[in-house]
VEXTI-903090 format. One record per residue: residue number from 1; residue in three letters; x, y, z of N, C-alpha, C, CB in turn. Coordinates in Angstrom, 1 decimal, padded with zeros to 4 digits. Glycine has a CB too. Layout:
VEXTI-903090
num; residu; n.u; n.v; n.w; ca.u; ca.v; ca.w; c.u; c.v; c.w; cb.u; cb.v; cb.w
NUM; Ala; X; Y; Z; X; Y; Z; X; Y; Z; X; Y; Z
...
This chain:
VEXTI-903090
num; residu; n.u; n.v; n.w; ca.u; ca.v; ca.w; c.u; c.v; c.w; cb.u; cb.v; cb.w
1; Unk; 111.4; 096.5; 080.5; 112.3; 097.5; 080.7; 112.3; 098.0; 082.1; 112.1; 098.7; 079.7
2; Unk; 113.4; 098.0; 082.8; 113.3; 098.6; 084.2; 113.7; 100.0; 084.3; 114.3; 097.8; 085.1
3; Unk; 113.2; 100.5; 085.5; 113.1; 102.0; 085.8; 114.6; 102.6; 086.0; 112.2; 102.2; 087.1
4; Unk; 115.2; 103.3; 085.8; 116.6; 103.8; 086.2; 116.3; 104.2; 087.8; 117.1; 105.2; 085.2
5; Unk; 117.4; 103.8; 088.5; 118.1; 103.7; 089.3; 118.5; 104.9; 089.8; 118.8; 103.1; 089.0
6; Unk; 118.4; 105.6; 091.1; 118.9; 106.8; 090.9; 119.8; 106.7; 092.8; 117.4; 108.1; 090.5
7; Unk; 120.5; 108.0; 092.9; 121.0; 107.6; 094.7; 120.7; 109.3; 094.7; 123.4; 106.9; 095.3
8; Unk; 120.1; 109.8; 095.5; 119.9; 111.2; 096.2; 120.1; 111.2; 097.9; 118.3; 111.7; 095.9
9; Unk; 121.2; 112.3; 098.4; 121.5; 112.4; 099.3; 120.4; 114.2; 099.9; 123.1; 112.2; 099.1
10; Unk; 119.8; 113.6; 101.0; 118.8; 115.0; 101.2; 119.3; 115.5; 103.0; 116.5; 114.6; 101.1
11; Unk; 119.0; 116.6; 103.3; 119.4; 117.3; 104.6; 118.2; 118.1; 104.8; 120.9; 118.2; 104.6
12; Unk; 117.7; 117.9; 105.9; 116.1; 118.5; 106.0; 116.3; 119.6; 107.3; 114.7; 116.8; 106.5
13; Unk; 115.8; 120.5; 107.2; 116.5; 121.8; 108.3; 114.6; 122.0; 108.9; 117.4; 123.9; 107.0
14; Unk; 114.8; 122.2; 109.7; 113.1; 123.3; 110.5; 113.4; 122.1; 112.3; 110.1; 122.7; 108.8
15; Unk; 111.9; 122.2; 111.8; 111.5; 121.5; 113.5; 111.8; 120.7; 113.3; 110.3; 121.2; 114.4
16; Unk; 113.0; 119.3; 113.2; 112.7; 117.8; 112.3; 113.5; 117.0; 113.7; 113.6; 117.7; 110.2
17; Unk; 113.8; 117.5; 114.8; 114.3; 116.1; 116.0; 113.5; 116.3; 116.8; 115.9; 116.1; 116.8
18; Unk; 113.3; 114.8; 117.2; 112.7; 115.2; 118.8; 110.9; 115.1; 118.4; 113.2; 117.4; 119.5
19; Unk; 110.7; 114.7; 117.3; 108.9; 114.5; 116.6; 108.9; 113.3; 115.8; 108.3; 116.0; 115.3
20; Unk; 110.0; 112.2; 115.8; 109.4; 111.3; 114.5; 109.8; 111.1; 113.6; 108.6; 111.4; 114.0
21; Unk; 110.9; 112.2; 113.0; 111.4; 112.7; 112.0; 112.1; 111.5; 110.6; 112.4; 113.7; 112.7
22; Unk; 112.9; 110.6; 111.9; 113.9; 109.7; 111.0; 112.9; 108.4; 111.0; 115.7; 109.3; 111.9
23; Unk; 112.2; 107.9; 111.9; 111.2; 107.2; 111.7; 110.1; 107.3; 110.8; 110.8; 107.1; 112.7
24; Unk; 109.8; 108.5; 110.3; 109.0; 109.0; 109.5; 109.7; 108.4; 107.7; 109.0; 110.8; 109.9
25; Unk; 111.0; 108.9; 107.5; 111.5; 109.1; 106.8; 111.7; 107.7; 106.0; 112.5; 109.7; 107.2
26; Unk; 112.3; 106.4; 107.3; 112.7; 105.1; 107.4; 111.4; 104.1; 106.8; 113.2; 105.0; 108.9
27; Unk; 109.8; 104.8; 107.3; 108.8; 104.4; 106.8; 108.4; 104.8; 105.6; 108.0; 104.5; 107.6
28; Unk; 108.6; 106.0; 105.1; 108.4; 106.0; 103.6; 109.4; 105.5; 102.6; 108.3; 107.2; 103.3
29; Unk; 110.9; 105.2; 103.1; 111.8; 104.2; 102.5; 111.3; 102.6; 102.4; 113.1; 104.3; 103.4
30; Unk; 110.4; 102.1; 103.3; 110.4; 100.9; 103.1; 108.6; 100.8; 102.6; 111.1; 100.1; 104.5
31; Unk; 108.0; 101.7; 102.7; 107.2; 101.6; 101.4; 107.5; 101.7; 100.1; 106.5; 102.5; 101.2
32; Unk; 108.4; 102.5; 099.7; 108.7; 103.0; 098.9; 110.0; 101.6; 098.6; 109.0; 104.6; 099.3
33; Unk; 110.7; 100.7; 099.1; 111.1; 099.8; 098.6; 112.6; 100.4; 097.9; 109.8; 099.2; 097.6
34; Unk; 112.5; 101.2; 099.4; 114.6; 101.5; 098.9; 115.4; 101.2; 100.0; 115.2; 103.6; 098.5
35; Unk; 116.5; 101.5; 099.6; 117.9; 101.4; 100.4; 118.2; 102.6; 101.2; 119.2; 101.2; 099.5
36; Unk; 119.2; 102.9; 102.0; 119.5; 104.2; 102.3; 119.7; 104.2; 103.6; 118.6; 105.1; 101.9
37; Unk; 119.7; 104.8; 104.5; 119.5; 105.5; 105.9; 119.1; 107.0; 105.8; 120.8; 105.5; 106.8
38; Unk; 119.2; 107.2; 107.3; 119.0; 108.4; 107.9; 119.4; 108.3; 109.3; 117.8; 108.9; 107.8
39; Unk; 119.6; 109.9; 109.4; 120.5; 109.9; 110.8; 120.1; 111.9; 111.4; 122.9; 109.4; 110.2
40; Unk; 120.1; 111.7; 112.7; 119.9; 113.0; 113.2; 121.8; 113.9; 113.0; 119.2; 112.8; 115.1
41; Unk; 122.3; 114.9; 112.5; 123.0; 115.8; 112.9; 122.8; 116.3; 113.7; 123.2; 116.5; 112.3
42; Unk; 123.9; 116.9; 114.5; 124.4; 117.9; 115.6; 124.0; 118.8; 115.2; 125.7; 118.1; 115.9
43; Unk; 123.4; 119.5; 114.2; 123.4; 120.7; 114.0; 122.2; 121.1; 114.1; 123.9; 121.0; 113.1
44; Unk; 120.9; 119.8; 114.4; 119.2; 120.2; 114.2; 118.8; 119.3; 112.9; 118.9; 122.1; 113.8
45; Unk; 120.1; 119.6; 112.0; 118.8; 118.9; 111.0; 119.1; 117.4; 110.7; 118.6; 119.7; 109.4
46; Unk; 118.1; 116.4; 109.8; 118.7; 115.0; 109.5; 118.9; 115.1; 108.1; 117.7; 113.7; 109.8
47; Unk; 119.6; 114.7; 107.6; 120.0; 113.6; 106.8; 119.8; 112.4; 106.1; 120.4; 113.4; 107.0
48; Unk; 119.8; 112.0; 104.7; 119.1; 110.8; 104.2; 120.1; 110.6; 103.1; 117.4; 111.0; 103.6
49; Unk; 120.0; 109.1; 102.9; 121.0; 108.7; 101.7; 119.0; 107.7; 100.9; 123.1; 107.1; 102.5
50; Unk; 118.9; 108.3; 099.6; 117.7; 107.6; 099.4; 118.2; 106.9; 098.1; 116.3; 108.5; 099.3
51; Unk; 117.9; 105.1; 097.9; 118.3; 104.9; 096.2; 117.4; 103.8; 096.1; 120.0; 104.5; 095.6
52; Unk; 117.2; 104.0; 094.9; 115.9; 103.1; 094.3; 115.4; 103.3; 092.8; 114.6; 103.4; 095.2
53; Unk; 114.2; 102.7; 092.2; 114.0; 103.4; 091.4; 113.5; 105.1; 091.7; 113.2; 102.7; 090.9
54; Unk; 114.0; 105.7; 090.3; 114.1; 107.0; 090.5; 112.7; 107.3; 090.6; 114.9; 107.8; 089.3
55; Unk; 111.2; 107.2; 090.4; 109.9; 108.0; 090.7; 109.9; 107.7; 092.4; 108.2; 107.3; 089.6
56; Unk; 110.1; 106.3; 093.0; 110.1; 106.2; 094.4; 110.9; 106.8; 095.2; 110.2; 105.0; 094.7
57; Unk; 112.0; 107.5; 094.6; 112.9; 108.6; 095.3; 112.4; 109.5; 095.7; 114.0; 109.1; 094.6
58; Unk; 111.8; 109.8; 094.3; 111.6; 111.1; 094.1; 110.1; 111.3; 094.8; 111.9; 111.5; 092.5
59; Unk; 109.4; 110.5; 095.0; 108.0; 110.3; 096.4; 108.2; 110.6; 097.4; 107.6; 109.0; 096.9
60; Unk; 109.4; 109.4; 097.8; 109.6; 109.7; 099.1; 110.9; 111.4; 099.7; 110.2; 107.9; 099.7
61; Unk; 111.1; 111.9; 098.8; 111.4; 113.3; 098.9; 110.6; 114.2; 099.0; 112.0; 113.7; 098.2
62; Unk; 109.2; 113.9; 098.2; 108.0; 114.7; 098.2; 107.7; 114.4; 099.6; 106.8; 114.4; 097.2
63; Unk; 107.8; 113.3; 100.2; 107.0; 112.8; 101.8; 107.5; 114.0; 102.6; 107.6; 111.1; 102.6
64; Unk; 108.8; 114.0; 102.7; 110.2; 114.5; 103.6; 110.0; 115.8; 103.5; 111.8; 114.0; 103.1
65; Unk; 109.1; 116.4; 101.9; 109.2; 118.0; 102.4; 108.0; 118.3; 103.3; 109.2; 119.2; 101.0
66; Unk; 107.5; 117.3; 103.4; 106.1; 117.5; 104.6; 106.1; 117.3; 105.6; 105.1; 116.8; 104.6
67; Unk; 106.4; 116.2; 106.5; 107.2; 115.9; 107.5; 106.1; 115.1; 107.9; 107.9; 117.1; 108.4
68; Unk; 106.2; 114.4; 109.3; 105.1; 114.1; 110.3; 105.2; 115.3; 110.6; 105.2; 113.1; 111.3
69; Unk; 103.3; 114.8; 111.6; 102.7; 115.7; 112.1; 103.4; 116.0; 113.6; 101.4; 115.3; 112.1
70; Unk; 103.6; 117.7; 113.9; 104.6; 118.3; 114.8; 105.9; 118.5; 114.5; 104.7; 117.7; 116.0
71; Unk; 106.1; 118.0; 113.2; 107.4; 118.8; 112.2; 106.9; 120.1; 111.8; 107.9; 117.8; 110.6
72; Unk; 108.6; 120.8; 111.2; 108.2; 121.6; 110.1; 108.9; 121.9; 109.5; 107.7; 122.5; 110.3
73; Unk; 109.3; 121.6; 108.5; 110.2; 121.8; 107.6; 110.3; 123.0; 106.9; 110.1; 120.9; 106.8
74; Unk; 111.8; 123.5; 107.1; 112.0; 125.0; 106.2; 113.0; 124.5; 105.3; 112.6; 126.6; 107.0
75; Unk; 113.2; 124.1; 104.9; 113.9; 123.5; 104.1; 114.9; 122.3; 103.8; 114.2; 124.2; 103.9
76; Unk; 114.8; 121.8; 102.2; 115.4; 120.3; 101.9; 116.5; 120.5; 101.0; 114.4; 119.1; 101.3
77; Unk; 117.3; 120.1; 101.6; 118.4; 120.3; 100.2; 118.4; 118.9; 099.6; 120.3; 121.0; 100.6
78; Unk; 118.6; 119.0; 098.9; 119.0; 117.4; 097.8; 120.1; 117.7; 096.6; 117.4; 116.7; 096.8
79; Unk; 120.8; 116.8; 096.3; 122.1; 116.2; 095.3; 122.1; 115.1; 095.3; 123.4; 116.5; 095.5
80; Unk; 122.7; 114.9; 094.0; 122.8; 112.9; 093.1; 124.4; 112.8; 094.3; 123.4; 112.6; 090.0
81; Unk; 123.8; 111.6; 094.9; 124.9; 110.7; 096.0; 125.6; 109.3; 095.4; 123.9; 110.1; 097.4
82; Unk; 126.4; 109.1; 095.7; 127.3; 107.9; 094.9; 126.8; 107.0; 096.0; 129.3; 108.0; 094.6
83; Unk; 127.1; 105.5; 095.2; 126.9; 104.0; 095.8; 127.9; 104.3; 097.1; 127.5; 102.4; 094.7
84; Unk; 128.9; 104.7; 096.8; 130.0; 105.0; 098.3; 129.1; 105.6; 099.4; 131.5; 106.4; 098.1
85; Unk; 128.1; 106.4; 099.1; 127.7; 107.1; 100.2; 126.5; 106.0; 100.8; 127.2; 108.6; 099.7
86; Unk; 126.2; 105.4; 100.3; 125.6; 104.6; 101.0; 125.8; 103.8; 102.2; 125.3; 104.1; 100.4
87; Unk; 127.0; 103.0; 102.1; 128.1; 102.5; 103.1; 127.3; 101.2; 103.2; 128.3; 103.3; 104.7
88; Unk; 126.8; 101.0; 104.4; 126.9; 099.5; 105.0; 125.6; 099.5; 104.7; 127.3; 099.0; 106.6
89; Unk; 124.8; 100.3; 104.2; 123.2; 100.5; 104.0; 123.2; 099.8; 102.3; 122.7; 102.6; 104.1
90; Unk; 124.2; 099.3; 101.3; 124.2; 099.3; 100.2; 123.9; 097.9; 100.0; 125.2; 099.8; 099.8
91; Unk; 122.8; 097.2; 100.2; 122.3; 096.4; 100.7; 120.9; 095.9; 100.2; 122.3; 096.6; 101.7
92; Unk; 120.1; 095.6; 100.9; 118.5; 095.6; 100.7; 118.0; 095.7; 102.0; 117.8; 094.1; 100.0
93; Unk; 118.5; 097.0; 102.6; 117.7; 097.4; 103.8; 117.9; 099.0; 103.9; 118.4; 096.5; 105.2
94; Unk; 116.8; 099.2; 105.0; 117.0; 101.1; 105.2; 117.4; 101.1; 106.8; 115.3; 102.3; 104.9
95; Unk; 118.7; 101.7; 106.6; 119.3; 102.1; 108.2; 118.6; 103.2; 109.1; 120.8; 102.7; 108.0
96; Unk; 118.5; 103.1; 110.1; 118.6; 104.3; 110.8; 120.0; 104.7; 111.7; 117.5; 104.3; 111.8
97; Unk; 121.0; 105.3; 111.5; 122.0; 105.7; 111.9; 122.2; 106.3; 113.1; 122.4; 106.1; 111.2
98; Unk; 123.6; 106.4; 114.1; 123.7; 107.0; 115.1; 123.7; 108.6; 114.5; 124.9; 106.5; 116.0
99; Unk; 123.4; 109.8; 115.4; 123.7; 111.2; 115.5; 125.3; 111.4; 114.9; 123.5; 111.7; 117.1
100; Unk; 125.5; 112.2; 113.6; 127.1; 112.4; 113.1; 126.7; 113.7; 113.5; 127.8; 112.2; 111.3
């Protein structure tokens, strides 16, 4: 029996550009043996499209509320993300995306 499948879209707000942040993120995706990207916003914070089995999502979201070291995260929002949101990432790889 295989694990359900899940897509979570997260937005991570505090100190998170300019320390590691999306590289951080991109390495617990490919431990963790998912799809997805990430990408810095204009606005300070990043962004993640994460899908996989659902306990390895939900890991590497636990990672993300921690951050690397010289982050600091004040907060993560997360919601269930559709296959559409994945885009060109919908694949068997994890993107790192330009700044939206």
């Amino acid at each position: 029996m295989s694990e359900t499948r899940i897509i979570r879209h997260i937005v991570v707000q505090g100190h998170v550009q300019g320390v590691g942040f999306r590289a951080f993120v991109e390495d617990a995706a490919y431990r963790q043996r998912l799809i997805g990207w990430v990408r810095n916003r204009r606005d300070g914070s990043v962004e993640a499209v994460l899908a996989g089995p659902a306990a390895a999502v939900r890991e590497a979201i636990e990672v993300c509320r921690k951050g690397p070291p010289g982050s600091r995260v004040d907060a993560l929002y997360e919601r269930e993300a559709t296959a559409d949101e994945l885009g060109t990432a919908n694949s068997s790889a994890f993107a790192v995306l330009p700044t939206a």
